[in-house]
PyMOL commands that place a pseudoatom at each C-alpha (Angstrom):
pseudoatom trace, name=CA, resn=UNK, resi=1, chain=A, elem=C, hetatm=0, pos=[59.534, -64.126, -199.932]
pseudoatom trace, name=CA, resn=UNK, resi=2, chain=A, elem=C, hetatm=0, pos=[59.591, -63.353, -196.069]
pseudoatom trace, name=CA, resn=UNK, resi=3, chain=A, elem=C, hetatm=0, pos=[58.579, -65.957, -193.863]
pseudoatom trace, name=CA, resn=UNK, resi=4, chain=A, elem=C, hetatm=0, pos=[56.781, -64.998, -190.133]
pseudoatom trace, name=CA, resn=UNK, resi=5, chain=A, elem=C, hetatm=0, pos=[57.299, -66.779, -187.110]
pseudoatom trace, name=CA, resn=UNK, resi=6, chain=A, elem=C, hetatm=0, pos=[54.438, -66.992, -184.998]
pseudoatom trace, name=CA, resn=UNK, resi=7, chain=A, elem=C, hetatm=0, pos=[54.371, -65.443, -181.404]
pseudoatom trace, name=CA, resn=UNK, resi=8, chain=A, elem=C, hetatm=0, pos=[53.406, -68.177, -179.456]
pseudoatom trace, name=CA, resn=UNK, resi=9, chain=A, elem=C, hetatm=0, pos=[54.194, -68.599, -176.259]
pseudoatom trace, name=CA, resn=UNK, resi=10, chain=A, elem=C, hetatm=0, pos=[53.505, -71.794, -174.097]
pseudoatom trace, name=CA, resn=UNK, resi=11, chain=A, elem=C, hetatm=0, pos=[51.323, -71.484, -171.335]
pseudoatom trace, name=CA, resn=UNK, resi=12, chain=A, elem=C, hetatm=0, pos=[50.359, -73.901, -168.287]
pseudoatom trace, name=CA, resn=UNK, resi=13, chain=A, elem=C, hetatm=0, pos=[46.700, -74.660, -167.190]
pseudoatom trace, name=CA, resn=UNK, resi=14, chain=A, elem=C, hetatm=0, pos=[46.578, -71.321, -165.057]
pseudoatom trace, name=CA, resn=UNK, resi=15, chain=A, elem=C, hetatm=0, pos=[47.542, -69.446, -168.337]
pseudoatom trace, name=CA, resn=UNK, resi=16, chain=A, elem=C, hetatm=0, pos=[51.023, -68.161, -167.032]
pseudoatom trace, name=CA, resn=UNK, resi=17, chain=A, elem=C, hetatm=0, pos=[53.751, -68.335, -169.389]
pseudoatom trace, name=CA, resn=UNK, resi=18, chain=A, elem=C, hetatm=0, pos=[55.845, -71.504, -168.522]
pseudoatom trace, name=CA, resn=UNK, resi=19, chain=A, elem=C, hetatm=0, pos=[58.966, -69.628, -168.929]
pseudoatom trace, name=CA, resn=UNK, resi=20, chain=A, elem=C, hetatm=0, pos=[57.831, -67.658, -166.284]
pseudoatom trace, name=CA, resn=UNK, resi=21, chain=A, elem=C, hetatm=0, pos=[56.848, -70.879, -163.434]
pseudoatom trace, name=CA, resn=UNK, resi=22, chain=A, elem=C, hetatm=0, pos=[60.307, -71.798, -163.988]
pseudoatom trace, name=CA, resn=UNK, resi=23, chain=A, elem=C, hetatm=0, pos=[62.308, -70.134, -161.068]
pseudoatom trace, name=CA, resn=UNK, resi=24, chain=A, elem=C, hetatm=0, pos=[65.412, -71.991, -159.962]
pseudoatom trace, name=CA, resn=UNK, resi=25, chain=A, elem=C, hetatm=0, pos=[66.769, -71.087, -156.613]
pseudoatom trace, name=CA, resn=UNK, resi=26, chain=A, elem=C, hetatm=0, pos=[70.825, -71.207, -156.397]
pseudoatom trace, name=CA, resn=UNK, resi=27, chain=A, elem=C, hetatm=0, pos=[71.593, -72.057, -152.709]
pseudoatom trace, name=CA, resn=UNK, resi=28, chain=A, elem=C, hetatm=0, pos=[74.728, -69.865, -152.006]
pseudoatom trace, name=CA, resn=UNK, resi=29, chain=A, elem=C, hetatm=0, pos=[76.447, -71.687, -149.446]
pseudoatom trace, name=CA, resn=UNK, resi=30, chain=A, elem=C, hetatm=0, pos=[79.999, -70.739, -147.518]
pseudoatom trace, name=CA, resn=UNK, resi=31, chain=A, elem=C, hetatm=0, pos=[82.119, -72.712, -149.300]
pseudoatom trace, name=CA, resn=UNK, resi=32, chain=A, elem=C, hetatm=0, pos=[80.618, -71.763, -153.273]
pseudoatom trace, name=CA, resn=UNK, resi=33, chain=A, elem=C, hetatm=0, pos=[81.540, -68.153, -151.788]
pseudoatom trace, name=CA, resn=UNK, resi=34, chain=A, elem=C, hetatm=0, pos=[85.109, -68.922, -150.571]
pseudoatom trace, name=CA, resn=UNK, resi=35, chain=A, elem=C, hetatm=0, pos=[85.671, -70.706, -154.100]
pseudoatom trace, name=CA, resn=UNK, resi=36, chain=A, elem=C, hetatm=0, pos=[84.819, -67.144, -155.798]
pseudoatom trace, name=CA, resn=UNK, resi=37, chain=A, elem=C, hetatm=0, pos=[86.822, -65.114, -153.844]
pseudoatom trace, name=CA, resn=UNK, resi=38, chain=A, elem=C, hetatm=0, pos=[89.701, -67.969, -154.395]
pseudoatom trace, name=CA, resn=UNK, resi=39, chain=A, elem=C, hetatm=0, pos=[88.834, -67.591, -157.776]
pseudoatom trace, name=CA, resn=UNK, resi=40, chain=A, elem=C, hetatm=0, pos=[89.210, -63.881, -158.424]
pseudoatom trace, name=CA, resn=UNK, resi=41, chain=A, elem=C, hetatm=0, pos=[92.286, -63.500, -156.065]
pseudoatom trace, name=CA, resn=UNK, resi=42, chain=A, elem=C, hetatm=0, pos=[93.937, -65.976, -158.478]
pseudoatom trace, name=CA, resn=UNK, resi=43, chain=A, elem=C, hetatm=0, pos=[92.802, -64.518, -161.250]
pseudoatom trace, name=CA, resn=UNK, resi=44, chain=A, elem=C, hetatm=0, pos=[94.288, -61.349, -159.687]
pseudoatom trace, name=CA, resn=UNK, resi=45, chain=A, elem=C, hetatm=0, pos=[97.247, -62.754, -159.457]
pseudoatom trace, name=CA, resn=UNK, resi=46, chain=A, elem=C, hetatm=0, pos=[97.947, -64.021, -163.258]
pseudoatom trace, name=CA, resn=UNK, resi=47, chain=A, elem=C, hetatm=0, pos=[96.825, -61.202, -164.403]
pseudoatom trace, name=CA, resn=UNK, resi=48, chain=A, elem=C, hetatm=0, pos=[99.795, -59.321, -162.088]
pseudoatom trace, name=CA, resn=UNK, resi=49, chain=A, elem=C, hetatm=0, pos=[102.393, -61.937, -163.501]
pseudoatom trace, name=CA, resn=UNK, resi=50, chain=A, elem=C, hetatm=0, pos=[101.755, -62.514, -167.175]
pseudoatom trace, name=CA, resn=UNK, resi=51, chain=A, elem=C, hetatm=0, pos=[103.671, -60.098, -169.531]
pseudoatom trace, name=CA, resn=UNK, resi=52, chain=A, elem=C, hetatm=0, pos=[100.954, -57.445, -170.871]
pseudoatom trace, name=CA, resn=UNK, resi=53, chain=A, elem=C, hetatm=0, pos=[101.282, -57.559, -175.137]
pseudoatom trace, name=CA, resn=UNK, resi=54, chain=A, elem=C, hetatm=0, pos=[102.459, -54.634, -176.808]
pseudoatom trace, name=CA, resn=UNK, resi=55, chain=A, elem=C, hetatm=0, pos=[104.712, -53.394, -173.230]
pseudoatom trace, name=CA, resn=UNK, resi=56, chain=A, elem=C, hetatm=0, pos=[108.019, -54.892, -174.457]
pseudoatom trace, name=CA, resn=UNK, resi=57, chain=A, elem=C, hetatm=0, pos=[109.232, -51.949, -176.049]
pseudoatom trace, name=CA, resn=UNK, resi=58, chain=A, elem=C, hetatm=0, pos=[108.289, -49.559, -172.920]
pseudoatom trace, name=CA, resn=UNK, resi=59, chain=A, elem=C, hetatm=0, pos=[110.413, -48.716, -169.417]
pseudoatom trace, name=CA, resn=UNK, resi=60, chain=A, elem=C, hetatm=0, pos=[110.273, -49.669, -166.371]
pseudoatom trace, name=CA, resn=UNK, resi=61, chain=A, elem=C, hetatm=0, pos=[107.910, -47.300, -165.316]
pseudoatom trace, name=CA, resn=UNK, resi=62, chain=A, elem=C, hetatm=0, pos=[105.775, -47.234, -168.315]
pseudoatom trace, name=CA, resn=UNK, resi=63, chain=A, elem=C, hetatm=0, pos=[105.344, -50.807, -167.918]
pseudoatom trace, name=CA, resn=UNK, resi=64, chain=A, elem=C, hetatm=0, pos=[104.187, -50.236, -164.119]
pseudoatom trace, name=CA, resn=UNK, resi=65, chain=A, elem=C, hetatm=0, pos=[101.685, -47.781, -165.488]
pseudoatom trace, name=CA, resn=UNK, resi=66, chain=A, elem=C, hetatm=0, pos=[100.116, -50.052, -168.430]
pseudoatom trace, name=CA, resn=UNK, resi=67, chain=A, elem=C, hetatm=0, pos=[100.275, -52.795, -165.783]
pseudoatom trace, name=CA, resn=UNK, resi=68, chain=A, elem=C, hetatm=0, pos=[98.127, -50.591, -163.675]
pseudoatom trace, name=CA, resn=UNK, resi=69, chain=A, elem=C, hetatm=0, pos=[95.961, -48.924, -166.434]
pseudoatom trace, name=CA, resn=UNK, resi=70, chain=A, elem=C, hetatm=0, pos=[95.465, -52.844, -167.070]
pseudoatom trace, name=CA, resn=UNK, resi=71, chain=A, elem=C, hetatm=0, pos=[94.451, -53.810, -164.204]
pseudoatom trace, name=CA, resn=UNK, resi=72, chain=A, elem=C, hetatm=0, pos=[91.893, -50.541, -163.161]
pseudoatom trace, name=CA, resn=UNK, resi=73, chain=A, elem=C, hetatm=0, pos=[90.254, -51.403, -166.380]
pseudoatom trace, name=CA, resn=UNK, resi=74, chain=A, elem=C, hetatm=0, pos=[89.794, -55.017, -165.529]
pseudoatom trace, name=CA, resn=UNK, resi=75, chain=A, elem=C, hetatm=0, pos=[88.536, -54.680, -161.726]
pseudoatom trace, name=CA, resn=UNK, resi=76, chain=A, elem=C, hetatm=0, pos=[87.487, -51.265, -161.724]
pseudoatom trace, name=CA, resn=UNK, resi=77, chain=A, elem=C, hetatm=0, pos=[86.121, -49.730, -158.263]
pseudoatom trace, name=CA, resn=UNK, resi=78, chain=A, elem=C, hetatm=0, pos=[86.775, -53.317, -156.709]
pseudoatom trace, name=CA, resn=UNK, resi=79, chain=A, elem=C, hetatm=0, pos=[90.679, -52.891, -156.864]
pseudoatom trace, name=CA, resn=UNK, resi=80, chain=A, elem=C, hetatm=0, pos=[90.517, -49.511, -155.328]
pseudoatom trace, name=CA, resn=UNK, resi=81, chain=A, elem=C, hetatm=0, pos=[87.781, -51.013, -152.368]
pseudoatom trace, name=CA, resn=UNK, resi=82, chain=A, elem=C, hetatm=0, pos=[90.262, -53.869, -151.838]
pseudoatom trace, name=CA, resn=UNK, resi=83, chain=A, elem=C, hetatm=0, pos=[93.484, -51.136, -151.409]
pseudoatom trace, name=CA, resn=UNK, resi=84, chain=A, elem=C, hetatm=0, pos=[91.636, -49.015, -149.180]
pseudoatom trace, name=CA, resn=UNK, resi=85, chain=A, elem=C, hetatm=0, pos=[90.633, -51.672, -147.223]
pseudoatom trace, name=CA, resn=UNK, resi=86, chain=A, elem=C, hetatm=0, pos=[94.213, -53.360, -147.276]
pseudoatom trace, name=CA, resn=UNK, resi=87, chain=A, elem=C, hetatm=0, pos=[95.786, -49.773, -145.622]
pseudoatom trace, name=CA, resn=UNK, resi=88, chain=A, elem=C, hetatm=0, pos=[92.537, -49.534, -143.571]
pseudoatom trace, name=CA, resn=UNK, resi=89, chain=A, elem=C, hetatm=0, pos=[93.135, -53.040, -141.479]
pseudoatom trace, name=CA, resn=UNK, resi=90, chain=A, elem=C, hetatm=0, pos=[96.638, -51.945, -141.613]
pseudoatom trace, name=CA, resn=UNK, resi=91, chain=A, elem=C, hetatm=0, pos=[96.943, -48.723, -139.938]
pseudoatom trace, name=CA, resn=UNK, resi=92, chain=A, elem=C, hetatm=0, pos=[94.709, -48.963, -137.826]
pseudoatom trace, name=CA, resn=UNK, resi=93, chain=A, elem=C, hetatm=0, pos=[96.459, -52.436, -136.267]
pseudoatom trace, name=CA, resn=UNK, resi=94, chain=A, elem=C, hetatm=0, pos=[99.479, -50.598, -136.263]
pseudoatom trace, name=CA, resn=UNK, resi=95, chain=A, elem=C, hetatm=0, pos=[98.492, -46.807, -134.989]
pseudoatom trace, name=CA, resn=UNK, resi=96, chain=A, elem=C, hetatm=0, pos=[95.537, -48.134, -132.697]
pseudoatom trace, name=CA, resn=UNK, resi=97, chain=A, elem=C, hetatm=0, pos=[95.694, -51.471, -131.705]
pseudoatom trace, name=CA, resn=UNK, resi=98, chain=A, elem=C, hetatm=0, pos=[99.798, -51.605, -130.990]
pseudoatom trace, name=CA, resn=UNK, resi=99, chain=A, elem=C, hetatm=0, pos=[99.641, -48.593, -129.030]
pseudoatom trace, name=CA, resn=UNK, resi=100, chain=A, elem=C, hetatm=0, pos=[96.545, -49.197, -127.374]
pseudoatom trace, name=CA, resn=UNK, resi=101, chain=A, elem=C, hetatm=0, pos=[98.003, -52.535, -126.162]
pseudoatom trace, name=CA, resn=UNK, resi=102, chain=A, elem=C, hetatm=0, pos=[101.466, -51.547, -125.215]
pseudoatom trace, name=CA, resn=UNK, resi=103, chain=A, elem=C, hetatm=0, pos=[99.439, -49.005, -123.203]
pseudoatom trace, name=CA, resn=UNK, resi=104, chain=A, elem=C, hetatm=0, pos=[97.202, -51.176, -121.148]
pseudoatom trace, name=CA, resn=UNK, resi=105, chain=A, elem=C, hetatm=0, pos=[100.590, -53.141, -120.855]
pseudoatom trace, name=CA, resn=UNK, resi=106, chain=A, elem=C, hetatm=0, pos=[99.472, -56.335, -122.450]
pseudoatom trace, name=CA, resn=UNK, resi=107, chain=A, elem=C, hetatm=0, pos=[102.467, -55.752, -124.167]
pseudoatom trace, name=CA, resn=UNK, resi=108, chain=A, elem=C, hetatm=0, pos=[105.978, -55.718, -122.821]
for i in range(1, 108): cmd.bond("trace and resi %d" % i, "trace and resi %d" % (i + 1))
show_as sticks, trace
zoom trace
């Protein structure tokens, strides 16, 4: 014997679902955003220190390359934004900025 459920839905006086009235704003402030990016950076970081299962048996380097296949699975485009980003700041504070400096002699 099959039993059917009914497809009710509640509804308020203006006959709108009430699933659908229900909206609940998150307020995003500074400080829920630093705790995020905290958040993933340490998560970044376990996941650099803890021993990867099943890699005890490999070499150094294949340990370096399941540590990265690990980690490009895991974070995806976001660890390649992050590098490129990383050697962005960098070279250009070293290449641009240092010479650019030393040139207007701000630097001795």
């Amino acid at each position: 014997m099959k039993s059917s459920r009914s497809n009710q839905t509640l509804t308020d006086e203006s006959g709108v679902p009430e699933a659908a009235t229900k909206v609940s704003a998150v307020e995003v402030t500074p400080e829920k955003q630093a705790r995020g990016f905290r958040g993933v950076v340490r998560r970044f970081k376990k996941d650099l220190r803890e021993p990867l299962p099943g890699s005890d048996h490999l070499g150094r380097w294949g340990k370096i390359k399941a540590r990265f296949v690990h980690l490009a699975k895991r974070y995806g485009w976001k660890l390649l934004v992050a590098v490129i980003l990383y050697y962005l700041i960098r070279d250009t504070i070293l290449y641009i900025v240092i010479p650019y400096l030393i040139a207007r002699h701000f630097i001795d």
